[in-house]
N, C-alpha and C positions, 0 to 999 in steps of 0.2 A: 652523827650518832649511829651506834651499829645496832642493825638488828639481827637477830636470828629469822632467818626465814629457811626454808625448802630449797636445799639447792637445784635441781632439776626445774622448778617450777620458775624460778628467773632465768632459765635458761631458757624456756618456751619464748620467753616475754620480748628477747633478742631479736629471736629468729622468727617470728610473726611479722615483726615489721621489714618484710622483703629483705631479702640479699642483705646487705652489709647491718642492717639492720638500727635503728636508735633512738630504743625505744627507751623515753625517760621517767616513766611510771612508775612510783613508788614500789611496785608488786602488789596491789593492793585489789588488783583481777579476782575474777573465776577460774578465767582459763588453766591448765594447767602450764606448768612451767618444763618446758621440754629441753632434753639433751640429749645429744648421741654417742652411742659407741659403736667404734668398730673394734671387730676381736676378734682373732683365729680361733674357731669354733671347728676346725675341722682340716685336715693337711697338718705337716710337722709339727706346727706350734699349737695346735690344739691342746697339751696340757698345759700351756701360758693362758693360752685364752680364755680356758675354761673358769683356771683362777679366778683371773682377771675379773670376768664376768659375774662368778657367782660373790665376789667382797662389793663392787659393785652396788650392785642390785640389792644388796643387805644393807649398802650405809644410807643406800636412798631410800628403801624400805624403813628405817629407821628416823630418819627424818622425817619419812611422811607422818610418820606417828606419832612425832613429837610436833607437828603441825607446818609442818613446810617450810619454806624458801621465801622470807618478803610474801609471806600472807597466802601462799599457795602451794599446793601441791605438783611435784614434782613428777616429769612422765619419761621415763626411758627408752629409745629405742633404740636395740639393738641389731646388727649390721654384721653377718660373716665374711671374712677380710678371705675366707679357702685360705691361709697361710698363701698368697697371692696377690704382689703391689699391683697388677691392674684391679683387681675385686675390692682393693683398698680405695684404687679412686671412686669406682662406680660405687661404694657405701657413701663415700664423703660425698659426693655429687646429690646421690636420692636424701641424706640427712638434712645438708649445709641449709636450704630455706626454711626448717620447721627448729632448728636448734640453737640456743641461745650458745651453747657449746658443745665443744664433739671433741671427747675421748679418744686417744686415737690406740693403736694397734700393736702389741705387743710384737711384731714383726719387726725388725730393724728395716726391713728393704719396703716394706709394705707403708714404712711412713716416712720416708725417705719419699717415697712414689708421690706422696699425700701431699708433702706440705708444698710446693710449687702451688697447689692449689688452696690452700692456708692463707699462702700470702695475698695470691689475688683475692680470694674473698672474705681477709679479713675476718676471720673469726675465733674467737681462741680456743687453742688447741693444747688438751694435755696428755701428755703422750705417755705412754706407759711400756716404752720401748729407751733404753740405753747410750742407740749410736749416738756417737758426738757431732758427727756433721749434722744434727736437729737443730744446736744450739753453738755451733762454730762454722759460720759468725752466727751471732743472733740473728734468727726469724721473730719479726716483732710479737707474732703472737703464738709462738711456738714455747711449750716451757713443760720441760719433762720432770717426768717421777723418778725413777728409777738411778741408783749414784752412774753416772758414764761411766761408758768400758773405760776412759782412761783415768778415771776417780778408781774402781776396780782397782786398774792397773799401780796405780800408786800406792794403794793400802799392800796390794799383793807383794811387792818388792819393797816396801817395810817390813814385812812379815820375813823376807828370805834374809832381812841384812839383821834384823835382831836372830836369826835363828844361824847367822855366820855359816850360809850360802851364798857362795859368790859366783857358781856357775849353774846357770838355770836354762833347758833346754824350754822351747815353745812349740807348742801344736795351736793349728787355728782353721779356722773350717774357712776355705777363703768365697764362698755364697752369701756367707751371711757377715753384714755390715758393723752387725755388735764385735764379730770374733775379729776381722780386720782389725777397726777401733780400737781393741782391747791388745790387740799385737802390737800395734804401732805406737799405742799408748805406754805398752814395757818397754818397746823399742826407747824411746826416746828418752826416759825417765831412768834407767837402768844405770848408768853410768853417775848417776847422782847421787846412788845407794852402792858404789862400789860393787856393780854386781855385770859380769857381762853374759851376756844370752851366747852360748857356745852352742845353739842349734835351733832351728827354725823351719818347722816341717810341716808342708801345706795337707791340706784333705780335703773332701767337699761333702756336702750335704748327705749327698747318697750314700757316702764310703760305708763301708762293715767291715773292712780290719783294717785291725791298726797295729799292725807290727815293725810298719818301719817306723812308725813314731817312736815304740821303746827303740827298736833300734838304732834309729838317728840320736836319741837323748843319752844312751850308753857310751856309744861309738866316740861321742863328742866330750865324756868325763864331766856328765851333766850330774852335780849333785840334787837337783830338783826337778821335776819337771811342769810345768802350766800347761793344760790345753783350755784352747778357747772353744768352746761348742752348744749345739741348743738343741734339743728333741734326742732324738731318738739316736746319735754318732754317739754321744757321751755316757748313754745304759751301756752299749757292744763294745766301747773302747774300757770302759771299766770293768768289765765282764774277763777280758780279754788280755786286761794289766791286772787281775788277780789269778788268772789259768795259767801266767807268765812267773808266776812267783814274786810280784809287789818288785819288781828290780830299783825303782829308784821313789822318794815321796812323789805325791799326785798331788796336783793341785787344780780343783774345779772352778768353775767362777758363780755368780749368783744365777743363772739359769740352771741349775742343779742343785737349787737350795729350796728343794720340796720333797714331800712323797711322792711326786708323783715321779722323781727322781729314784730314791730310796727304794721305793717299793719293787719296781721292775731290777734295781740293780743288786738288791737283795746281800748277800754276806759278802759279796765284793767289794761293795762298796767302805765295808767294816777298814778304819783307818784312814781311810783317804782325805784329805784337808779341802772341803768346800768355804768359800768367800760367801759374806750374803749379807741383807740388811742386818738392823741389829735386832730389828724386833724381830726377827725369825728363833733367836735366842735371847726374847725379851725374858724368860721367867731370870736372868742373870743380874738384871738391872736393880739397881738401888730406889728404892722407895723416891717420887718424885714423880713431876709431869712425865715426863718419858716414858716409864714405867704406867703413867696411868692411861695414856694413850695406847701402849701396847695391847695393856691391858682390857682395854674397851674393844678392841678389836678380836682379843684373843678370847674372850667371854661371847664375844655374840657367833664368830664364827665357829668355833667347837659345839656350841649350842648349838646351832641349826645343824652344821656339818657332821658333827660330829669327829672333827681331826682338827689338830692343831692348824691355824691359819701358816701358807708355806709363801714365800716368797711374791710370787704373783697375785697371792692375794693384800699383802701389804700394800704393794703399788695400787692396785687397783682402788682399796680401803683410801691412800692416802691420798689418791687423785682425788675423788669427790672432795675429801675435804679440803681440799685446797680449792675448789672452785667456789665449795661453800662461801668459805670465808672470803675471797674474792668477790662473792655477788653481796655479801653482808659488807662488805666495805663502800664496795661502788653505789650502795644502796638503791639498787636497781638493775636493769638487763642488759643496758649499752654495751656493745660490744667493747666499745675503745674504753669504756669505765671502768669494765671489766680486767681487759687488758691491762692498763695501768693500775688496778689493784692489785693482781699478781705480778705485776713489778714490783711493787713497792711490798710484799709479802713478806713477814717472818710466821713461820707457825710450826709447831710441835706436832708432829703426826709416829704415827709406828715404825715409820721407815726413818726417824729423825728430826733434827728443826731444819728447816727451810728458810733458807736466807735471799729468796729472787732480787736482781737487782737490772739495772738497766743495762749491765755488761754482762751480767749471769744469769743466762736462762733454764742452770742446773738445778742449784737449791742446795745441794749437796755435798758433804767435803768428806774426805774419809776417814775422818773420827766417827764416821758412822754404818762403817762398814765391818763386819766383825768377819775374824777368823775361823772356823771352825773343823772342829775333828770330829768324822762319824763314828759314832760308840754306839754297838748293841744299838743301830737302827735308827740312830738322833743324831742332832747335830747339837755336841757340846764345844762350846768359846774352850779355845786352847789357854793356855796361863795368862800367856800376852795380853791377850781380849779381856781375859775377866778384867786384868786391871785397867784396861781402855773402857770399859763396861762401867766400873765401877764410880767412875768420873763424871757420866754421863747423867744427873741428873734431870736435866730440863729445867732447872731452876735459869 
């Protein structure tokens, strides 16, 4: 029988009972119900984190108020990763005994650093970072939010074979784990959409130009080009490919599917083809579940925030609920209950339905990845998407 309870507050209930924890309690305590997150709150990925943290802290705030998790109120505590996989372990280390579950880190490398530690002590981990090696092969109790760079990857290169591009140059930031993933993800996939990468041009984290990137994508008779990147390369490289005179289309991925993108990247960024959930361009959606989860999301964060919920706030929104509903199945805190209800998971969130399964620790397919063109400041679904959009009931 499922109940609604507090998510947060059956997390406490886990990680109370020492290390691996297995605690088979109704929820039916005082105590509160604790879970962790770690997030870049400060270094490159700090407007990930910030996201992250603040849809977070609203969905669990909102559930305290509709009365908790299995009978209890839910406690969060929060963990700065410094955009930094060792600060990633020592959060997970000071959380792991007091958290039924632990959130993990918007940082590709930072929870890449993380889950070796995951696995030893068993605890589930929802991770609101991309790279594929999280869930290739399966860590048992590792199960991400966010569609994988090479889900990305696959939506992006249907995008180039309906729009009859078949030479597509790549940038990729080779530090960071998502932009690899999401390379090697086109790499491999390209050839199945009739489409070959005629250039491949590496950069790193610290870069500030980028002109042999257009360079190498002209040179090679790229009629498109994708870079892979996160923070702060992707405002200066768009900055930098509008002062260039727009030479070829641009294509971003969902780490640029915010304001906090937009805003620093200001009328440059006017044109340019960002990828991203779909609820980032939920008002598109067709009356239905999907729309109405969007919706619940995009009414509470506008409200407090006062801006549309962007990218990193979905993931973060869509994580809790999915542990919710994992600890209302398990009908209790056990770790491994837990575990094997987010396997056994279908659920409807902002970011899409979630299908976890014992070989899929994505959730994700890229019918739920939209395309989108920047217009006067937004991000509007291209034609393709509305009608990929328009399918997308949730029923």
């Amino acid at each position: 029988m499922r109940r609604s309870v507090p998510f947060l507050a059956v997390l406490a209930l886990t990680m109370t009972a020492a290390g691996c924890g297995s605690d088979e309690g109704s929820g039916t305590g005082s105590e509160p119900l604790r879970i962790g997150q770690i997030v870049s709150l400060t270094g490159n990925y700090s407007p990930l984190g910030s996201e992250n943290k603040k849809s977070v802290e609203l969905a669990v705030e909102r559930i305290n108020q509709a009365g908790g998790v299995l009978g209890r109120q839910v406690q969060l505590t929060v963990r700065d990763d410094k955009s930094q996989p060792d600060q990633s372990v020592l959060a997970f280390n000071d959380l792991k005994n007091d958290s039924v579950a632990i959130i993990g880190s918007p940082f590709s490398n930072s929870a890449l650093a993380t889950i070796p530690l995951v696995d030893r002590e068993r605890i589930p981990y929802v991770s609101l970072t991309p790279a594929d090696e999280q869930i290739n092969p399966v860590h048992p109790y590792v199960f991400v939010v966010p569609a994988t760079s090479a889900t990305y990857a696959d939506r992006i290169l249907q995008h180039y074979q309906a729009a009859g591009q078949t030479k597509v140059a790549v940038a990729y930031d080779t530090r960071s784990s998502y932009a690899v993933a999401g390379y090697k993800g086109m790499q491999a996939k390209a050839g199945q959409y009739g489409i070959t990468l005629v250039a491949e041009v590496k950069f790193e984290t610290t870069a500030t130009e980028f002109g042999a990137v257009f360079a190498g994508a002209r040179s090679a008779g790229a009629q498109a080009l994708t870079v892979w990147a996160t923070g702060a390369p992707a405002v200066a490289l768009t900055k930098q490919y509008a002062a260039t005179g727009r030479p070829l289309p641009l294509m971003l991925t969902g780490a640029q599917a915010s304001k906090l993108f937009l805003d620093p990247a200001g009328t440059a960024a006017e044109g340019v083809t960002v990828a991203s959930s779909i609820g980032v361009v939920g008002s598109y959606l067709p009356a239905g579940p999907q729309k109405q989860a969007v919706d619940e999301l995009t009414t509470a964060f506008q409200g407090k925030y006062g801006y549309p919920p962007p990218q990193f706030a979905q993931d973060g929104w869509s994580g809790v609920k999915l542990l919710v509903a994992a600890l209302e199945k398990a009908g209790g805190t056990d770790r491994d209950k837990v575990r094997d209800a987010l396997e056994g998971l279908g659920l409807t969130t902002p970011n899409g339905r979630y299908a976890y399964s014992a070989t899929d620790h994505s959730g994700l397919k890229a019918e739920f990845i939209a395309v989108n063109t920047v217009t006067k400041g937004a991000f509007v679904p291209t034609a393709e998407t509305q009608k990929q959009l328009a399918g997308l009931t949730g029923n």
